[in-house]
C-alpha positions as CSV (number, residue, x, y, z in Angstrom):
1,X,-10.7,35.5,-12.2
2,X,-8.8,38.5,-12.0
3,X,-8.1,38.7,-16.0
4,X,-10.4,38.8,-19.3
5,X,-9.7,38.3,-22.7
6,X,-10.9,41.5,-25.5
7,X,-11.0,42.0,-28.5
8,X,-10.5,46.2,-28.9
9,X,-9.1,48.8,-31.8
10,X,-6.9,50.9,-30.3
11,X,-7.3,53.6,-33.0
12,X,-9.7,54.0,-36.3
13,X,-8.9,51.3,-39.0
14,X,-6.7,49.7,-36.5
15,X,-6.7,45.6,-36.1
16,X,-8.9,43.7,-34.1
17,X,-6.1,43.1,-31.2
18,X,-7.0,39.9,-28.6
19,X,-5.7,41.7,-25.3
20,X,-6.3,40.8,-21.6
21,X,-7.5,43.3,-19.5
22,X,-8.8,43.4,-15.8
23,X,-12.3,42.6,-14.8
24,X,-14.4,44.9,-15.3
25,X,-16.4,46.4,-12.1
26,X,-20.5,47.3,-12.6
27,X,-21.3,50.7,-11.4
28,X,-24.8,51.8,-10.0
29,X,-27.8,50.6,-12.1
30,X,-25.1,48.4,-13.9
31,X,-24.7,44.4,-14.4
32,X,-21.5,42.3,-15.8
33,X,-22.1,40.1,-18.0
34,X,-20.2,36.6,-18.2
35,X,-20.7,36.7,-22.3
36,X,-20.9,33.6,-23.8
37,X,-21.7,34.5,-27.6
38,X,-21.1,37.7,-29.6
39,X,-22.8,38.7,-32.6
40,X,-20.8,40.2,-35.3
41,X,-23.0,42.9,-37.3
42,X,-21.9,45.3,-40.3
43,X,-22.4,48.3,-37.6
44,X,-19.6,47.0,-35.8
45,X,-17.1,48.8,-39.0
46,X,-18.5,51.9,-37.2
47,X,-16.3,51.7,-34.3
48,X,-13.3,49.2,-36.2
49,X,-12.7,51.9,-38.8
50,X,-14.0,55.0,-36.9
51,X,-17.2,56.5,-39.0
52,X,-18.9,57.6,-36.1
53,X,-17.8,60.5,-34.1
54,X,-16.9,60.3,-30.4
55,X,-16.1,56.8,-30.3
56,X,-13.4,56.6,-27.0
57,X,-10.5,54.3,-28.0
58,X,-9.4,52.0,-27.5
59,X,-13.0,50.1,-27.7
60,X,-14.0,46.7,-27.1
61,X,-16.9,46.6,-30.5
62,X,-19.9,44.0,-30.4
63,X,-23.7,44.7,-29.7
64,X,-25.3,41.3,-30.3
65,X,-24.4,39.8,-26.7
66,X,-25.8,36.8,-25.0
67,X,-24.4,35.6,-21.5
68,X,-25.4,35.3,-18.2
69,X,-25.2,37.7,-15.4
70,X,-22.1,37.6,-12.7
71,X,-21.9,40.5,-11.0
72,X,-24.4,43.2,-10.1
73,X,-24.4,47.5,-9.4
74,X,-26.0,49.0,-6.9
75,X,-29.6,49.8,-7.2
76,X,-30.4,47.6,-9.8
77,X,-33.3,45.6,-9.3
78,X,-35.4,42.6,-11.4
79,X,-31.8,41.0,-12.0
80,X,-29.9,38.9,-9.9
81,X,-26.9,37.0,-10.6
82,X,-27.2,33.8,-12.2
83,X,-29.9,35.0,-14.6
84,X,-29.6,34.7,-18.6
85,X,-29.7,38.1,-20.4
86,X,-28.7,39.9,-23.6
87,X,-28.4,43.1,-24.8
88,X,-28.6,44.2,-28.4
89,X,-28.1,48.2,-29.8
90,X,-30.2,49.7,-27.1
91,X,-27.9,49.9,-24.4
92,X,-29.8,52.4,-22.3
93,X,-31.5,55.9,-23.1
94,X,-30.9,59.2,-20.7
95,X,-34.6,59.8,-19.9
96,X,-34.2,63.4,-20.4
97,X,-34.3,64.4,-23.8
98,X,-37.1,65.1,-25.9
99,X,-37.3,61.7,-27.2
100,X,-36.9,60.0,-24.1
101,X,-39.9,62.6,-22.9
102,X,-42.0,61.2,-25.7
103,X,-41.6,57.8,-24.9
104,X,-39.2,57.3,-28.5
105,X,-36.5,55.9,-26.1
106,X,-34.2,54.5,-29.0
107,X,-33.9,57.7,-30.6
108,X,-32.5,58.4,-27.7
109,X,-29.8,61.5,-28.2
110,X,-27.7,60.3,-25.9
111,X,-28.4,56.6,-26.9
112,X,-25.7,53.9,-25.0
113,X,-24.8,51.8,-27.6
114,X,-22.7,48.4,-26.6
115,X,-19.5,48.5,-29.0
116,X,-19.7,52.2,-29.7
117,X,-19.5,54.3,-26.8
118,X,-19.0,51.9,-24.3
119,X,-17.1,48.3,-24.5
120,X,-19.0,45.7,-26.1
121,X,-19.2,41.8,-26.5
122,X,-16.0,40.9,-27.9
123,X,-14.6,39.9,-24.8
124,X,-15.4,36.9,-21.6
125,X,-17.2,39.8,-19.9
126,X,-18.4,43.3,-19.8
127,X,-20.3,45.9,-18.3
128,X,-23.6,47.1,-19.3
129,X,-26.7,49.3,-18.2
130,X,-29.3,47.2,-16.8
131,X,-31.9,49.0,-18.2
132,X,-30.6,47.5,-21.8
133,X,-31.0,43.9,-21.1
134,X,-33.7,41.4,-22.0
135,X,-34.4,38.2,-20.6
136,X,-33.5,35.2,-22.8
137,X,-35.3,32.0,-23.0
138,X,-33.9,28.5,-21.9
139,X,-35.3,27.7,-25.2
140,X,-32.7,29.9,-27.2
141,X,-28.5,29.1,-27.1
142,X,-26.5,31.6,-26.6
143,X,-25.6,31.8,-29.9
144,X,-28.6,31.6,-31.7
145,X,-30.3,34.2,-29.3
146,X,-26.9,36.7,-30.2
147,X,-28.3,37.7,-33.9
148,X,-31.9,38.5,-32.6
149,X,-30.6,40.9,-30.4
150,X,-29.5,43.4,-33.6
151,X,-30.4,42.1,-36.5
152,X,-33.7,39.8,-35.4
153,X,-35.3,42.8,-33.4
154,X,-34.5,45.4,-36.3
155,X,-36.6,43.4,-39.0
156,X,-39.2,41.9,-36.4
157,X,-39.9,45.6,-34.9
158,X,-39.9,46.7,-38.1
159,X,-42.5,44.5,-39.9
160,X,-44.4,44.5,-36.6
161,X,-45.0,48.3,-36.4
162,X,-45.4,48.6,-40.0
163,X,-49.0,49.2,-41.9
164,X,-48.7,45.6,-43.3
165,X,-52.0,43.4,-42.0
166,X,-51.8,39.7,-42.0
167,X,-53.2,38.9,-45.5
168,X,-51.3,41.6,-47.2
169,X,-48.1,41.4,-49.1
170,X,-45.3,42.3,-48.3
171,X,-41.8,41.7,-49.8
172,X,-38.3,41.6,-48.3
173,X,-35.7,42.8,-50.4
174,X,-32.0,41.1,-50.0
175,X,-31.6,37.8,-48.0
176,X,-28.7,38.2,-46.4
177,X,-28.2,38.7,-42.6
178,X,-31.3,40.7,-41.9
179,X,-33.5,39.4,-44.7
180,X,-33.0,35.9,-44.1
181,X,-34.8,36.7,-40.8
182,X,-37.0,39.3,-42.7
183,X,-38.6,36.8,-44.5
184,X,-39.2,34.1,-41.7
185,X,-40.9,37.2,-39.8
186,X,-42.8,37.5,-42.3
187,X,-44.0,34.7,-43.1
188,X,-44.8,33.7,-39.4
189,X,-46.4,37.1,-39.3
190,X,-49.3,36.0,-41.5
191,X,-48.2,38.3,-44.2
192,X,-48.1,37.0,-48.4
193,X,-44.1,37.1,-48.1
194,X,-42.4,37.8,-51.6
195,X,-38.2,37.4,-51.4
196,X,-36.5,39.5,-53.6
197,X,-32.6,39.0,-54.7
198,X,-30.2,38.5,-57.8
199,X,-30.0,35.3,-59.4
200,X,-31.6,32.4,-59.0
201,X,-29.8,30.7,-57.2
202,X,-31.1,32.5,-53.9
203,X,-35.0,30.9,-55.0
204,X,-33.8,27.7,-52.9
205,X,-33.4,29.5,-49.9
206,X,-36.2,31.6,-50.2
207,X,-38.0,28.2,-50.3
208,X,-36.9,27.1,-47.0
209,X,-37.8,30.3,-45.4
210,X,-40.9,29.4,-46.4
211,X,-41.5,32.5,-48.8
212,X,-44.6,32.4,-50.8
213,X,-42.5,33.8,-53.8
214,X,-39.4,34.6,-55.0
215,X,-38.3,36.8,-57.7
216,X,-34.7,37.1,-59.5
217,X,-34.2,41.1,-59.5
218,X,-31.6,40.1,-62.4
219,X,-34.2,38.0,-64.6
220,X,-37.7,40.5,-64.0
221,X,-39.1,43.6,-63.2
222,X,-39.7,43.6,-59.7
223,X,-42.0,46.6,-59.9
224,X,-44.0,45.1,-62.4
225,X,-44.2,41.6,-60.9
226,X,-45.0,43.1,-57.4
227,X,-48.5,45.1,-59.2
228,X,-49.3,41.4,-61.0
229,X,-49.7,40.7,-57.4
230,X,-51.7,43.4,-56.1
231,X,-48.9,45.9,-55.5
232,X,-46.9,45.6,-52.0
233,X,-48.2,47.0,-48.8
234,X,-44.6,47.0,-47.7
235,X,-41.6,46.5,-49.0
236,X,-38.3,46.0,-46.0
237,X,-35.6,46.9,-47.8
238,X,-32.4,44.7,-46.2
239,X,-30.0,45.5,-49.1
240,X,-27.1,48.1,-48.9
241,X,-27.2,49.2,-52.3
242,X,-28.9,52.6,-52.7
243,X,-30.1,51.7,-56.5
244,X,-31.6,48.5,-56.1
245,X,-34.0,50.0,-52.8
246,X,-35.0,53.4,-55.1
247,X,-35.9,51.4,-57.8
248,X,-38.7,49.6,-55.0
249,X,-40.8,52.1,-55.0
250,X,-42.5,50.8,-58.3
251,X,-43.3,47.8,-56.5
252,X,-45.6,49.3,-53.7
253,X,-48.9,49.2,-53.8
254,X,-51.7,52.2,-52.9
255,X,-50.3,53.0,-49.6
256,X,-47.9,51.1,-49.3
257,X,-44.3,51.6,-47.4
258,X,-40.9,51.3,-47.9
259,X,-39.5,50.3,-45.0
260,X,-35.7,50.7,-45.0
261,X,-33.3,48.8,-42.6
262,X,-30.1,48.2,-44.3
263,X,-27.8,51.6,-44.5
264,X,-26.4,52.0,-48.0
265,X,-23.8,54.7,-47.6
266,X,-25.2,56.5,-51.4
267,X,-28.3,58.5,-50.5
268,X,-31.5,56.8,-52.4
269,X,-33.1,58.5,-55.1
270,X,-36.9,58.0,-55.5
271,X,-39.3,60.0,-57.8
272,X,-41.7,62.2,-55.6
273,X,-44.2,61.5,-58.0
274,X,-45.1,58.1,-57.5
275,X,-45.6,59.1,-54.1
276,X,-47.6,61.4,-54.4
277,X,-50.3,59.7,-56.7
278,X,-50.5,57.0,-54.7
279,X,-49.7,57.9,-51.0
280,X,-47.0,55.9,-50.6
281,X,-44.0,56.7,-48.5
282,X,-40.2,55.7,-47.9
283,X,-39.8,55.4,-43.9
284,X,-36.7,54.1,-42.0
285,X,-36.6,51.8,-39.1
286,X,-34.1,51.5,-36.3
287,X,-33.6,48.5,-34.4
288,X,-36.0,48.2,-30.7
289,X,-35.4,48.7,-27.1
290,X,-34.7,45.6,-24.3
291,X,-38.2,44.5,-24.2
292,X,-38.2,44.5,-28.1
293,X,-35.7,42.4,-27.7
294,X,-37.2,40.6,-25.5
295,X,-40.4,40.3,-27.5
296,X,-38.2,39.0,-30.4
297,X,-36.7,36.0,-28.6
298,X,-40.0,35.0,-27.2
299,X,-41.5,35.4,-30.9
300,X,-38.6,33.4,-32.3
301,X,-38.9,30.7,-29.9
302,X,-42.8,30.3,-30.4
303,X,-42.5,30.5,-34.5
304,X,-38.9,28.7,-34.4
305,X,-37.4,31.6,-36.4
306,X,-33.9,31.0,-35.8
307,X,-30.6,32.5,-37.4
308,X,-28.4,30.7,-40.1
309,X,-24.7,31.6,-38.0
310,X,-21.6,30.8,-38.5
311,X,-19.5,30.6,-35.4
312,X,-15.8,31.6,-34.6
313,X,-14.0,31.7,-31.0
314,X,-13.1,34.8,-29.9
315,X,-9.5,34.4,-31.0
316,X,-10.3,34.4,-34.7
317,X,-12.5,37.6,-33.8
318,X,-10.7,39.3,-36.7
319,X,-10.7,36.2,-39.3
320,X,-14.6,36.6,-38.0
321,X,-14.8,40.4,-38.6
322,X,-13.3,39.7,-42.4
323,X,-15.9,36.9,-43.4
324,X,-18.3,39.4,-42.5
325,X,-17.3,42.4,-44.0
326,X,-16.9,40.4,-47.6
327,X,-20.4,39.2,-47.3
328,X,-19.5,36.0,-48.3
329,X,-21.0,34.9,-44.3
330,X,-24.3,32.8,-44.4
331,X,-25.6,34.6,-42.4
332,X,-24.8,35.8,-39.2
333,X,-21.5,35.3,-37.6
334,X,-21.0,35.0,-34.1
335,X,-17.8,34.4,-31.5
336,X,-18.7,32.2,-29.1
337,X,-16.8,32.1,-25.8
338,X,-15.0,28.7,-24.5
C-alpha cells in the first residue's frame, strides 16, 4: 500500500475533499493506525470551518478513531503491531507545563489533539502519539467503540468525578449525542437518573435508557420538578443552548453541581445568588485522557452502554459531516472504513 484515502479542508470553511495521499510514516514514540471507524463529533466544525487558532492546513479532522495498529516509531513500547487501539481528544500532553507538572495532563497547554493540530481519523490510516491510545476490547466493534472515545469518556469522566453518590439524583439535560450516553452512565452508575428535553416525544427514549424520569422542559418547570424530588445533586448539562443550561441552576439541590459538557457558543448567565445560599456551583468538564478512555470502553462493555450510530463510508464523509451539523443524526455518526 503505498496510497491512502483522506478526507482534509484545505482552508477554513472549505469542503470536506476525499484525496489520496502517501502513507503516512510514525516517528519516535509514534504508532500508525490502520483506522477502521471514525467518529464524527460537533468539535470537528473547529478545524472544518477554522474557530480555533493555529490549526495547519490542510488537515485531515476526526478524533473518535478505532483501528488496529500497523506500523510502529521507535521507542515506543506496550504496543506492538497487530494490537486494537483507539484514541479519542487526548492525543498526547508535553509533560512540561504546569498542568502536566500537576498531574492535570488534559489541560495540557500544549494538548495534541487528533483532527486539530495534527491529522485525524478521516482517512484508512494515520499517525498518532502512543501515549494517546487506549486498548479496546474484543467485545467492542470498531464502530461502536469510536463514540466512547469523545463523546462516551466526556460524560462517563464527568459523572464519575462529580460529587454525585450512588443514590443521589442526578439529571442529564439534552439527549442527543452526549446525553443519550449521559443517561445510560447514569443510570448504570447507581445514580436516581432524571432526562431532561423538549417535548414529549423524547419520554420514549428516555425510557429505553432506562431513566428513572423524564421531564418535558416545554410542558414543566424543571426547577420546580427537580426540588419535588429532593433537588439535584448534579445536573450534566449536554445541551448547546446557553438559556436552557442557566435556567438549571433552579434545579440543584444543596450542593449540588452543574456540570457542563456541551459548548454553547452564548456565555450562560446564572444568578450568583442562588449560589451562594445554597453552595452550589457551575463547573465545566473536559473530556479524559487514554486510560479514561480506556476505563470507558471497559465500563461500557461490562454495563452494555453502547452508542445509538449512524454509519457512512468514508466517501460520504461530507454528506456525514452535514447530518451532523443539522442535528437531525440519532446519535452519533461514524465513517467506517471498507
Amino acid at each position: 500500500m503505498s496510497k491512502i484515502r483522506v478526507v482534509q479542508v484545505s482552508k477554513p470553511g472549505g469542503p470536506l475533499e476525499l484525496v489520496e495521499r502517501a502513507v503516512p510514516q510514525p516517528g519516535r514514540g509514534e504508532v500508525r493506525l490502520k483506522v477502521e471507524a471514525c467518529g464524527i463529533c460537533h468539535s470537528d466544525s473547529l478545524s472544518k470551518e477554522g474557530y480555533m487558532p493555529g490549526i495547519p492546513y490542510p488537515i485531515v479532522p476526526g478524533h473518535e478513531i478505532a483501528g488496529r495498529i500497523d506500523a510502529v516509531g521507535e521507542g515506543v513500547t506496550g504496543w506492538q503491531v497487530g494490537d486494537r487501539a483507539g484514541v479519542g481528544w487526548f492525543g498526547a500532553h508535553c509533560g512540561v507545563c504546569e498542568a502536566c507538572r500537576r498531574g492535570f495532563h488534559v489541560n495540557c497547554s500544549q494538548l495534541r489533539i487528533p483532527g486539530i493540530n495534527y491529522d485525524g481519523g478521516y482517512a484508512e490510516a494515520m499517525v498518532t502519539p502512543a501515549a494517546g491510545l487506549a486498548r479496546l476490547p474484543a467485545e467492542l466493534s470498531a464502530a461502536d467503540a469510536a463514540p466512547l472515545l469523545c463523546a462516551g469518556v466526556t460524560t462517563f469522566n464527568a459523572l464519575r468525578n462529580s460529587p454525585a453518590k450512588a443514590g443521589d439524583v442526578v439529571a442529564v439535560l439534552g439527549l442527543g449525542g452526549l446525553g443519550h450516553l449521559g443517561v445510560q452512565f447514569a443510570v448504570k452508575m447507581g445514580f436516581r437518573t432524571v432526562a431532561i428535553a423538549r417535548g414529549q416525544d423524547k419520554a420514549e427514549l428516555a425510557k429505553k435508557l432506562g431513566a428513572h424520569h423524564y421531564m418535558d422542559s416545554d410542558a414543566v418547570n424543571v426547577g420546580e420538578a427537580l426540588q419535588k424530588l429532593g433537588g439535584a445533586r448534579v445536573i450534566l448539562a449536554t445541551a448547546v443552548n446557553s438559556d436552557a443550561i442557566s435556567s438549571m441552576v433552579g434545579g440543584l439541590g444543596v450542593q449540588g453541581q452543574l456540570l457542563v459538557v456541551g459548548a454553547p457558543p452564548q456565555p450562560l448567565q446564572v444568578s450568583v445568588f442562588p449560589l451562594i445560599m445554597s453552595n452550589r456551583s457551575v463547573k465545566g468538564w473536559a473530556s479524559g485522557t487514554s486510560i479514561d478512555s480506556e476505563d470507558t470502553v471497559n465500563f461500557s462493555v461490562l454495563t452494555n452502554v453502547r452508542a445509538m450510530i449512524e454509519s457512512y463510508p468514508l466517501e460520504k464523509a461530507s454528506e456525514a459531516y452535514e447530518r451532523m451539523i443539522s442535528g437531525k443524526s440519532r446519535f452519533r455518526v461514524v465513517l467506517t472504513m471498507q
